[in-house]
C-alpha positions in Angstrom: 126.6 -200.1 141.4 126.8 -200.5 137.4 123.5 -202.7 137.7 121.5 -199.4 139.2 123.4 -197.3 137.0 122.1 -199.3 134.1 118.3 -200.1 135.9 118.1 -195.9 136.5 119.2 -195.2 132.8 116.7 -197.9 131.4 114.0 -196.3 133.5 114.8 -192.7 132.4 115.2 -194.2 129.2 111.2 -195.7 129.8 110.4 -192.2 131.1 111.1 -190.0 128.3 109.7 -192.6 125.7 106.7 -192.7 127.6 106.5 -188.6 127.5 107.0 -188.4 124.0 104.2 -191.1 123.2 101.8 -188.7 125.6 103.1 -185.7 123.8 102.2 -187.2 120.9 99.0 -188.4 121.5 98.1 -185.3 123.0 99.0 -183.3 119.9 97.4 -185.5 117.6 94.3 -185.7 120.0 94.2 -181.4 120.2 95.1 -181.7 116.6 92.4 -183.3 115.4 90.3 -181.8 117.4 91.5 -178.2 116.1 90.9 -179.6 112.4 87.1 -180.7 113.0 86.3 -177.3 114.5 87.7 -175.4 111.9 85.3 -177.7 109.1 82.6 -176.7 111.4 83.4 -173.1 111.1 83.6 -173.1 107.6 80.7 -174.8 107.0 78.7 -172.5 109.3 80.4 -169.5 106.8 80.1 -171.5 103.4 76.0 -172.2 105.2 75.3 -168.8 105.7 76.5 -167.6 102.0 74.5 -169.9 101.0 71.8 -169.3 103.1 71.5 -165.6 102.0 71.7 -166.2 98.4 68.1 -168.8 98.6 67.1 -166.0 100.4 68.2 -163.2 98.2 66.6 -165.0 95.3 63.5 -166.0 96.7 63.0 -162.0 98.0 64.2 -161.1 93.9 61.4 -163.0 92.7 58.4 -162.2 95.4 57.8 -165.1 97.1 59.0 -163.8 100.0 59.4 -160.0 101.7 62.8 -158.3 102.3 61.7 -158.0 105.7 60.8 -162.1 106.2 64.0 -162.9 104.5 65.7 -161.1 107.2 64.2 -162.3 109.8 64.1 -166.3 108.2 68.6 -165.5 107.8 68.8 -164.2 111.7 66.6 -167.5 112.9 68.9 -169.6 111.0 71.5 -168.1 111.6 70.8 -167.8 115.4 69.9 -171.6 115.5 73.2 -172.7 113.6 75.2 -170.8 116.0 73.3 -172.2 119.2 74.3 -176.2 117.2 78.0 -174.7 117.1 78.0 -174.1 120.7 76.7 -177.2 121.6 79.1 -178.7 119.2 82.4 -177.0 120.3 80.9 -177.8 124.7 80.9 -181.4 123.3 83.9 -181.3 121.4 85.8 -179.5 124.7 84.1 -182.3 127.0 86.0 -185.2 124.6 89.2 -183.7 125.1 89.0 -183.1 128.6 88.3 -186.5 129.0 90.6 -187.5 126.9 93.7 -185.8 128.7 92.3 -187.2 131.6 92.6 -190.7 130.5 95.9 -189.7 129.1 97.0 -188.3 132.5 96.0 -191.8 134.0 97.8 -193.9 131.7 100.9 -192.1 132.0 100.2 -191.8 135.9 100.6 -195.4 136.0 103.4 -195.9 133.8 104.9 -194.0 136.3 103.8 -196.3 139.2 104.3 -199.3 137.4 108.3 -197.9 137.3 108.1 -196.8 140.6 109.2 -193.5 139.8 108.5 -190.9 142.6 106.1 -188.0 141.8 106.4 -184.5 142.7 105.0 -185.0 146.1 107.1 -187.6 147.0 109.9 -185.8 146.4 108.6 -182.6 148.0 107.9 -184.7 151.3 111.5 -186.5 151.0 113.0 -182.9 150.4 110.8 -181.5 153.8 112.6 -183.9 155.9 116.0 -183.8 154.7 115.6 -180.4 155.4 114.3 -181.1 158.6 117.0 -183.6 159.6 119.8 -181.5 158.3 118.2 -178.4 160.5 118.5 -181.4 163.8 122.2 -182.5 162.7 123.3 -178.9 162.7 121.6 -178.2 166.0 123.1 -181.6 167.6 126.9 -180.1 165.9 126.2 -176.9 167.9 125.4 -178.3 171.1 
């Protein structure tokens, strides 16, 4: 009885380490994720500053009309949000994946322990219920 006692605290014990090292990874994953998104933003904002100022100049000293300007800003503009969409698609697709792979790994940790999964225990609650339902009708009759 002590030897399952200690066997079911070891795999807890496996459990919860392996939850935190997914919860981890995860967060650092999302993380880092987060962080390269944000650089993109900025550098779409600091691009576009940028971007009007050439423009701004080149309009100050004739070379081009207000009018083109505009229109050159909003192409650019338009294109370098189309790349940011691309970008952030591309940069969702990665961490889907990545969660996915997560989700395996940790799936068979949990095999590999033979811990039960939700299911399991659904179905083993179902017919407990079941044969609880049968041992009370068999009392009554």
């Amino acid at each position: 009885m002590a030897e399952e006692t200690s066997t079911t605290e070891r795999a807890k014990k496996v459990v919860e380490d392996a939850q935190m090292a997914a919860g981890e990874t995860a967060g650092t994953m999302l993380g880092a994720a987060r962080k390269v998104l944000m650089a993109g933003v900025g550098a779409v904002a600091l691009t576009k500053d940028e971007l009007e100022d050439f423009v701004g100049k080149l309009v100050e000293r004739g070379e081009i009309a207000q009018e083109d300007g505009r229109k050159l800003v909003k192409d650019v503009w338009s294109r370098r949000r189309t790349d940011t969409e691309k970008v952030s698609e591309q940069v969702g697709d990665q961490i889907e994946k990545a969660e996915a792979v997560l989700d395996e790994r940790i799936e068979g940790i949990l095999t590999r322990l033979n811990v039960p999964t939700k299911s399991d225990i659904d179905t083993l609650s179902k017919k407990i219920s079941d044969l609880a339902a049968k041992v009370d009708t068999l009392k009554h009759s």
